[in-house]
LUMFILUM-10243 format. One record per residue (C-alpha): residue in one letter; x negated, y negated, z. Coordinates in nm, 2 decimals. Example, Ala and Ser with C-alpha at 12.3 -4.5 7.8 and 13.67 -1.06 7.14 Angstrom:
(A (-1.23 0.45 0.78))
(S (-1.37 0.11 0.71))
***
This chain:
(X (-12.11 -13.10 8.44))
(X (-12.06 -12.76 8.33))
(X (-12.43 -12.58 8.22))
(X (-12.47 -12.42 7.93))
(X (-12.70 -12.17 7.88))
(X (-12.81 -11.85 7.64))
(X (-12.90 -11.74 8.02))
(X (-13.10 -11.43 7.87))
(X (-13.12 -11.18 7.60))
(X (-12.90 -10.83 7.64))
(X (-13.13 -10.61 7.84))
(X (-13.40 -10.41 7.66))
(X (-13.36 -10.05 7.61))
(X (-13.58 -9.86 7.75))
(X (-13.67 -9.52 7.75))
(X (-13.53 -9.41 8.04))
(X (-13.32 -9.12 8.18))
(X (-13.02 -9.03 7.96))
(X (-12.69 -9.19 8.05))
(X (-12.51 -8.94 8.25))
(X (-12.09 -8.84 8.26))
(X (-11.91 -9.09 8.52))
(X (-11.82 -8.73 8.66))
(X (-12.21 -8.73 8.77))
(X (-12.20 -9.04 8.88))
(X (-12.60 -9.08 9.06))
(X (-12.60 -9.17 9.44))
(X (-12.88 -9.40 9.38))
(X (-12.63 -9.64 9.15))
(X (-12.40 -9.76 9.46))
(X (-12.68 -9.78 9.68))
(X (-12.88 -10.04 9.46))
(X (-12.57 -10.23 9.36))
(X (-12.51 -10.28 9.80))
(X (-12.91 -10.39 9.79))
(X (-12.86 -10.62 9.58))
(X (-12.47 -10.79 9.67))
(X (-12.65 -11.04 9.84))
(X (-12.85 -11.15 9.53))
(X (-12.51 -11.10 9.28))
(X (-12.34 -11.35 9.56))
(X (-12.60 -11.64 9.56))
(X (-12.64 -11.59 9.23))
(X (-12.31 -11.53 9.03))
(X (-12.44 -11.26 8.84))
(X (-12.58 -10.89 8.88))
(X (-12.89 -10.80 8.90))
(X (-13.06 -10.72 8.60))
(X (-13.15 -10.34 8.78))
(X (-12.80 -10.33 8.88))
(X (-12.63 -10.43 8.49))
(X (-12.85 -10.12 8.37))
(X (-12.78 -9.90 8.65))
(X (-12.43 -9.90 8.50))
(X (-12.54 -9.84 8.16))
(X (-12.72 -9.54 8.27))
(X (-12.48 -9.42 8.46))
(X (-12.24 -9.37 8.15))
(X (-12.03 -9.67 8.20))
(X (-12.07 -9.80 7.81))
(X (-12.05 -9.49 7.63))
(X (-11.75 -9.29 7.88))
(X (-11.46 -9.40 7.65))
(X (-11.67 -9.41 7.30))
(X (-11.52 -9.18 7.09))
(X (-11.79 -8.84 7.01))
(X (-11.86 -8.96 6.63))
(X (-12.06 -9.25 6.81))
(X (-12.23 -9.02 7.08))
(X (-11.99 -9.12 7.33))
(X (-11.82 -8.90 7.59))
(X (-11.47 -8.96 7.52))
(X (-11.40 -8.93 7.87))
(X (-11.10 -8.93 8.12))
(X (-10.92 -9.24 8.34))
(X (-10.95 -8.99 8.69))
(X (-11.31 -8.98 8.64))
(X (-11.32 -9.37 8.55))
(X (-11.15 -9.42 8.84))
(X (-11.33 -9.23 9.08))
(X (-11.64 -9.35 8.96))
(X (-11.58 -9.74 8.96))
(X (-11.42 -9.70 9.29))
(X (-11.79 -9.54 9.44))
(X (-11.94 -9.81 9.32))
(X (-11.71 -10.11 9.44))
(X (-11.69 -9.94 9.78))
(X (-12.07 -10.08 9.81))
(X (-12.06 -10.40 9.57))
(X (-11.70 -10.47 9.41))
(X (-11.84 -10.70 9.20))
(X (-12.08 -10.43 9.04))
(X (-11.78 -10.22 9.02))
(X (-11.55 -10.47 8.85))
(X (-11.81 -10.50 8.58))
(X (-11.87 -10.10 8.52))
(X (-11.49 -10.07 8.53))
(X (-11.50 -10.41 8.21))
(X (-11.79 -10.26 8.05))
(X (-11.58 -9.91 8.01))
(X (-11.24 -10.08 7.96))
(X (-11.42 -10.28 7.67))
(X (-11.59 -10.05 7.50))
(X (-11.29 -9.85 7.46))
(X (-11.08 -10.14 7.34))
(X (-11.40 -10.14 7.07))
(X (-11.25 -9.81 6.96))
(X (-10.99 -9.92 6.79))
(X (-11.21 -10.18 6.56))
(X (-11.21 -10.03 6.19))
(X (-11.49 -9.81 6.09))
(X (-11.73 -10.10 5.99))
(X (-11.71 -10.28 6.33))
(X (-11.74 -9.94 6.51))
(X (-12.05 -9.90 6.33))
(X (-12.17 -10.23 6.39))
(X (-12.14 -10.19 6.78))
(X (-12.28 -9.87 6.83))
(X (-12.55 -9.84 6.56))
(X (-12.84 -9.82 6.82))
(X (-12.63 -9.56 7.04))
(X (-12.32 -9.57 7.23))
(X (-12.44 -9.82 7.53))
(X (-12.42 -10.09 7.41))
(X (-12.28 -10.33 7.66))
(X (-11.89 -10.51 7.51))
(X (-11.73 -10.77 7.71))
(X (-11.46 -10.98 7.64))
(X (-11.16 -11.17 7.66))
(X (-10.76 -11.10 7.65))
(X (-10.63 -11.42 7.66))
(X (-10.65 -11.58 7.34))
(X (-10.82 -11.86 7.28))
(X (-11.08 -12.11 7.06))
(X (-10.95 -12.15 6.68))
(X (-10.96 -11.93 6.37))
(X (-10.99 -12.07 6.03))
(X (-10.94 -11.86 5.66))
(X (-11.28 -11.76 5.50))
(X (-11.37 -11.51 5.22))
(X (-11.32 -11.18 5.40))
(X (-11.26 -11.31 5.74))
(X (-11.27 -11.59 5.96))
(X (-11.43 -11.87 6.12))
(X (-11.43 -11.85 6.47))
(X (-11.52 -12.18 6.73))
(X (-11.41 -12.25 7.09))
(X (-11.45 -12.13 7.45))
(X (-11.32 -11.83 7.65))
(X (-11.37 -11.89 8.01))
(X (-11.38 -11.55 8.25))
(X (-11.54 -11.30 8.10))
(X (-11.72 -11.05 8.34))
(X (-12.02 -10.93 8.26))
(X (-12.14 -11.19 8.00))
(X (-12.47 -11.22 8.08))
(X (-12.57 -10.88 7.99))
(X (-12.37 -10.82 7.73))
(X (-12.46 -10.71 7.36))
(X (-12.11 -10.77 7.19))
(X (-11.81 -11.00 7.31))
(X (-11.46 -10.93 7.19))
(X (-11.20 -11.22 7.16))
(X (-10.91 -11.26 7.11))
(X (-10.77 -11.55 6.95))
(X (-10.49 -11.65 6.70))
(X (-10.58 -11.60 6.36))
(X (-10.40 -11.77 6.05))
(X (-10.32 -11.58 5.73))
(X (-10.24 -11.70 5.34))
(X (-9.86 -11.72 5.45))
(X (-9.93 -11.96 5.74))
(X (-9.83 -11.78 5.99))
(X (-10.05 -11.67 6.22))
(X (-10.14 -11.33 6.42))
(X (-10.35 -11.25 6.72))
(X (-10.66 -11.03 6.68))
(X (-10.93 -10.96 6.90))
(X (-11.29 -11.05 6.68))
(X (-11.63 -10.87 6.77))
(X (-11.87 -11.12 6.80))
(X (-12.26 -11.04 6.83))
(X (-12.47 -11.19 7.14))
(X (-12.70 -11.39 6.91))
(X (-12.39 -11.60 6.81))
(X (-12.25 -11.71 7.13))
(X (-12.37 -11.93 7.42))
(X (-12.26 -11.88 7.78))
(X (-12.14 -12.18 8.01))
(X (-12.20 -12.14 8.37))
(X (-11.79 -12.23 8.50))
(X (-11.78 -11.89 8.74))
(X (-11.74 -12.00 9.07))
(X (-11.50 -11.88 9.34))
(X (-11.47 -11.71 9.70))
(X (-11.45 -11.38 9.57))
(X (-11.60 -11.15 9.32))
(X (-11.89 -11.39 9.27))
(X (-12.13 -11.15 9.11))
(X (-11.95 -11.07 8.78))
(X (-12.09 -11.41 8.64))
(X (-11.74 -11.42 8.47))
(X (-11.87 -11.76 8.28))
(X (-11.73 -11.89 7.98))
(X (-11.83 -11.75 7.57))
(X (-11.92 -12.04 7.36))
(X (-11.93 -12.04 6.98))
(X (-11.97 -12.29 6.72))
(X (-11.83 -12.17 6.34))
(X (-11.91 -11.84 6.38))
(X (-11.84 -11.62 6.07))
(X (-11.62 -11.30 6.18))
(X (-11.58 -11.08 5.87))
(X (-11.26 -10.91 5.88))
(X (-11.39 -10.53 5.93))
(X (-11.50 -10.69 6.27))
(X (-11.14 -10.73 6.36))
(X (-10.86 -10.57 6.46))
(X (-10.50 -10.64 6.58))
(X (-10.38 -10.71 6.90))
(X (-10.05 -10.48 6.85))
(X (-10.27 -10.17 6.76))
(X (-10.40 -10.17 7.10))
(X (-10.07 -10.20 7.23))
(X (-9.95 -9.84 7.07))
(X (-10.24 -9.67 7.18))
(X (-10.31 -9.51 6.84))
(X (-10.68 -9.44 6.73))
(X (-10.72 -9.61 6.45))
(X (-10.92 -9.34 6.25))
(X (-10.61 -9.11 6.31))
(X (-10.62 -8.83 6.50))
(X (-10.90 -8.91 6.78))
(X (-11.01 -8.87 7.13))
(X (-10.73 -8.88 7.42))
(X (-10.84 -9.17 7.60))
(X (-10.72 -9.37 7.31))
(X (-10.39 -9.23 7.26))
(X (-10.24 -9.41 7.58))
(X (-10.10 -9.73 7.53))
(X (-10.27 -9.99 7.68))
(X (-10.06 -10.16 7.92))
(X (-9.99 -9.80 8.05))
(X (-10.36 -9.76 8.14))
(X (-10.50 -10.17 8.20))
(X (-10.41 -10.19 8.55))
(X (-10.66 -9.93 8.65))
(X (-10.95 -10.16 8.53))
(X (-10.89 -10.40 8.79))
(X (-10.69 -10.19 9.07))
(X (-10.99 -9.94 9.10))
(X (-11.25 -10.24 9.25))
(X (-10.98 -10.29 9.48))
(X (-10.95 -9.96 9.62))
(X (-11.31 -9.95 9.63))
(X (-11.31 -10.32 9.83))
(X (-11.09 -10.16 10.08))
(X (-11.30 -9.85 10.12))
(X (-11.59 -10.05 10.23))
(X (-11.39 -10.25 10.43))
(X (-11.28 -9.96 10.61))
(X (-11.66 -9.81 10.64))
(X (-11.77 -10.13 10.80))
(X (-11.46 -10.19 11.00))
(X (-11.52 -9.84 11.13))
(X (-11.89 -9.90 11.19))
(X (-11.84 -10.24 11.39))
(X (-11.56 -10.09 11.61))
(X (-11.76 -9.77 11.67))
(X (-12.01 -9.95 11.80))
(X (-11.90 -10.18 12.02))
(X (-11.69 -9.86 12.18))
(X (-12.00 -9.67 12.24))
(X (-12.20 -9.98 12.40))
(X (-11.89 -10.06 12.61))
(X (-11.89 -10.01 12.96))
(X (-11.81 -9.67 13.07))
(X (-11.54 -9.84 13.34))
(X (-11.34 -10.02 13.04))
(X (-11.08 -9.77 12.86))
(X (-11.10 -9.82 12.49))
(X (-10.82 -10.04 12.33))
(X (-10.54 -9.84 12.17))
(X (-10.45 -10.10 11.96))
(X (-10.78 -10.07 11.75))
(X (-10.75 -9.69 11.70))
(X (-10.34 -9.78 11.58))
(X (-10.51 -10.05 11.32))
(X (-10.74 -9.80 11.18))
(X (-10.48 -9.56 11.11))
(X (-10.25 -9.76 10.94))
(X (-10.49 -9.92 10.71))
(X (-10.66 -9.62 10.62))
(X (-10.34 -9.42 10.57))
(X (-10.21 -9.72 10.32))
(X (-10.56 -9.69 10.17))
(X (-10.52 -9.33 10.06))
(X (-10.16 -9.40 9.93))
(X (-10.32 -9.63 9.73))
(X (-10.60 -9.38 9.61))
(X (-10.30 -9.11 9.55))
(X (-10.09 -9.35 9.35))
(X (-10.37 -9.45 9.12))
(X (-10.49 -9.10 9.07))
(X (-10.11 -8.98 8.97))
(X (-10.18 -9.24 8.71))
(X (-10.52 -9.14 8.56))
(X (-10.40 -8.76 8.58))
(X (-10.09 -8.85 8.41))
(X (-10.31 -9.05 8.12))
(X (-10.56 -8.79 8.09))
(X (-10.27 -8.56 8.07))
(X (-10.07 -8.72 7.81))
(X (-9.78 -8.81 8.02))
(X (-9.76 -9.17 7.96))
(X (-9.66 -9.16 7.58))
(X (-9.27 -9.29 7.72))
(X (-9.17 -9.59 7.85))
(X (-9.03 -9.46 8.16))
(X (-9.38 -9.31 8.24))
(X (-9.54 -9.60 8.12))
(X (-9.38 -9.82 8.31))
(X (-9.44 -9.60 8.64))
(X (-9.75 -9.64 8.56))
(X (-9.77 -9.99 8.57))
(X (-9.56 -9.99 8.88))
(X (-9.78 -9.78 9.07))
(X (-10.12 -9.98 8.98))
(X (-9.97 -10.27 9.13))
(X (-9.80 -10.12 9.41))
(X (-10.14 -9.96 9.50))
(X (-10.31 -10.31 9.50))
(X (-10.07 -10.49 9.76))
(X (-10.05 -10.17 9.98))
(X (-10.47 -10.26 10.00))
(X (-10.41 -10.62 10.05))
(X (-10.23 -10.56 10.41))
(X (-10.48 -10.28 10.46))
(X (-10.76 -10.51 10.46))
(X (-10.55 -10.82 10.55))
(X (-10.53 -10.57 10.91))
(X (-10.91 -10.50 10.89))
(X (-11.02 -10.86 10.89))
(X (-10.79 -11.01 11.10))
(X (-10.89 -10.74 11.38))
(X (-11.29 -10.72 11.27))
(X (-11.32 -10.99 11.57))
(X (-11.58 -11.28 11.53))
(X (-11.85 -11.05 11.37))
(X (-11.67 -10.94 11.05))
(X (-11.56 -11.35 10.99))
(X (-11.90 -11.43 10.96))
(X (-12.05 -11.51 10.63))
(X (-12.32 -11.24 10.64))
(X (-12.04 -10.98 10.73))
(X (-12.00 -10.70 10.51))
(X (-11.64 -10.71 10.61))
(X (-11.54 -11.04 10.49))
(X (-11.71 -11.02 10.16))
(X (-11.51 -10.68 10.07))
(X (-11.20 -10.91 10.22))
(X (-11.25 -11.22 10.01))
(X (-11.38 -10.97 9.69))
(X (-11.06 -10.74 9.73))
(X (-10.77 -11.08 9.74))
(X (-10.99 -11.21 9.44))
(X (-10.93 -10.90 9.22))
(X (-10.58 -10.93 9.31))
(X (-10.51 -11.21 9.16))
(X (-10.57 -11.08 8.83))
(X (-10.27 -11.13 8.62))
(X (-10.25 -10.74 8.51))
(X (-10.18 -10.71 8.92))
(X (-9.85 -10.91 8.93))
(X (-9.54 -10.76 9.04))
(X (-9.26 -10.91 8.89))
(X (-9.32 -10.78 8.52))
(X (-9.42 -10.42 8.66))
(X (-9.13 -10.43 8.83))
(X (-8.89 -10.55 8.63))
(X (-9.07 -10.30 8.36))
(X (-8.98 -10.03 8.57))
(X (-8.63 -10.14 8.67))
(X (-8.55 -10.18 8.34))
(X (-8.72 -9.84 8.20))
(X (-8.56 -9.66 8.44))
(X (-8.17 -9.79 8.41))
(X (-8.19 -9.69 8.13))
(X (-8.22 -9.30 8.14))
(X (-7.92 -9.08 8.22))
(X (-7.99 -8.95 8.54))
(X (-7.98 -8.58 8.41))
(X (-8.29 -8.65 8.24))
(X (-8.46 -8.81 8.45))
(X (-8.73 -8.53 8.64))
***
């Protein structure tokens, strides 16, 4: 039986050192999320030092638009950043890359639910969910919203959820829209429980006739044209988001792979140096570490033509777009057989539970099999996008 818990109130602010920009990114942040993995494993949730690490580090406020005191920052330094951080705990850098994604989704809420969220400050922590789900009824000046949403990363410290459900309207028809709901009105049901990504407590929201006024709303097809809401406003909002999505949950992928790599690399090292000096060092171990960490930094080269080309502007088209989209996923399964390679050659050390190697393995497949990650509808995308350009345009 499922438990059900409020689990714990948002975290406290206190008066601590100013969020930094994710281009400052403090070394101390991946080194206390890789202290505590171990903790975020056996318990399916971060640390409580880890989930405000991230907010201090920026995470919260680095797509907040300036009118809110956020940064209105950039997807290369998003990227970078969540990678550093996954490359020591991916589960810690799955959540900073939600907590960023989310907050920017809260962007696009009209100017009373912007003001809602970020009256005490631009950190406050917004999770959420995509898929719709629960049920919507008609009230005066909103809705009434009930149900569950199961995975929802970062739940447990969050201030805000935003869900998406289908809504009904006075012609009875019916439109999806994602509702900003406060923490004090939703419970959290402990379901999170896989091989992989443990730590992001990705448990299921829980409300019971929750009143949603409709300023607290917004639709699910503004988010799809990438428009700012308020008009003219910060770049990071301009890009559509299916253009930008797959970097959320491609970046603590990347990062996965780099700390496969760093232990892999340690483990090897070091059973070279305490071989004996009689026995030539295998070849095939030095041919494994080249061809994962060269499809590694293909990876990290796609994805960064991506956040360049949304920082940039570039991905207004669907041709760009859709390369976009391509590339995020084509990153991903190039890191799949990177650390596929890693762990089948780790030898008997890297399969064991306490390896550091096998939990970047299992955290990287995991991510992978987010449904932003699949192939055949980035493919097919592209395919399609491109077709149908002469090729005189095409650059």
């Amino acid at each position: 039986m499922p438990e059900t818990t409020t689990y714990q109130a948002p975290l406290q602010r206190p008066n601590g050192p100013r969020p930094t920009h994710l281009s400052e990114l403090p070394d101390r942040l991946p080194e206390l999320a890789a202290r505590h993995a171990a903790y975020a494993e056996r318990e399916k949730v971060l640390h409580p030092e880890v989930a405000e690490a991230l907010r201090e580090a920026g995470f919260a406020r680095h797509f907040v638009p300036a009118k809110w005191g956020g940064h209105e920052g950039g997807f290369e330094d998003y990227l970078t950043a969540v990678t550093e951080v996954s490359r020591r705990d991916p589960s810690a850098g799955w959540c900073a890359a939600i907590l960023a994604s989310l907050s920017r989704m809260a962007a696009f809420l009209p100017e009373e639910g912007r003001d809602t969220v970020w009256a005490q400050g631009p950190d406050a922590l917004v999770v959420g969910a995509l898929v719709p789900g629960g049920a919507a009824r008609m009230a005066s000046g909103g809705w009434i919203l009930s149900g569950r949403w199961p995975y929802v990363s970062g739940v447990h410290f969050s201030d805000f959820a935003l869900l998406a459900a289908q809504v009904p309207l006075p012609s009875g028809r019916s439109q999806v829209r994602f509702l900003l709901v406060p923490r004090a009105a939703y419970g959290i049901e402990r379901t999170w429980d896989t091989v992989g990504m443990r730590g992001t407590g990705s448990d299921t929201v829980v409300l019971d006739e929750v009143f949603v006024p409709e300023g607290h709303t917004f639709l699910q097809r503004q988010l799809a044209t990438g428009r700012d809401p308020g008009g003219a406003g910060p770049a990071c909002l301009e890009v559509p988001h299916k253009n930008v999505s797959g970097l959320t949950f491609a970046a603590p992928v990347l990062g996965a792979v780099r700390g496969a790599l760093d232990a892999w690399t340690r483990t090897t090292a070091h059973k070279r140096a305490a071989a004996p000096s009689t026995q030539p060092p295998s070849v095939s171990a030095e041919l494994d570490l080249a061809h994962s960490s060269a499809q590694t930094d293909a990876a990290e080269l796609l994805l960064a033509r991506a956040a360049r080309d949304a920082d940039r502007g570039l991905l207004g088209t669907e041709l760009t777009g859709a390369r976009a989209q391509r590339d995020h996923v084509a990153a991903v399964d190039l890191l799949l057989d990177a650390v596929g390679r890693l762990q089948r050659t780790g030898g008997t050390g890297g399969q064991s539970l306490g390896a550091e190697l096998q939990r970047f393995w299992r955290d990287a497949n995991t991510a992978a099999g987010h449904a932003v990650l699949k192939w055949e509808p980035a493919a097919r995308r592209f395919g399609s996008a491109r077709l149908a350009v002469p090729l005189g345009d095409l650059s």
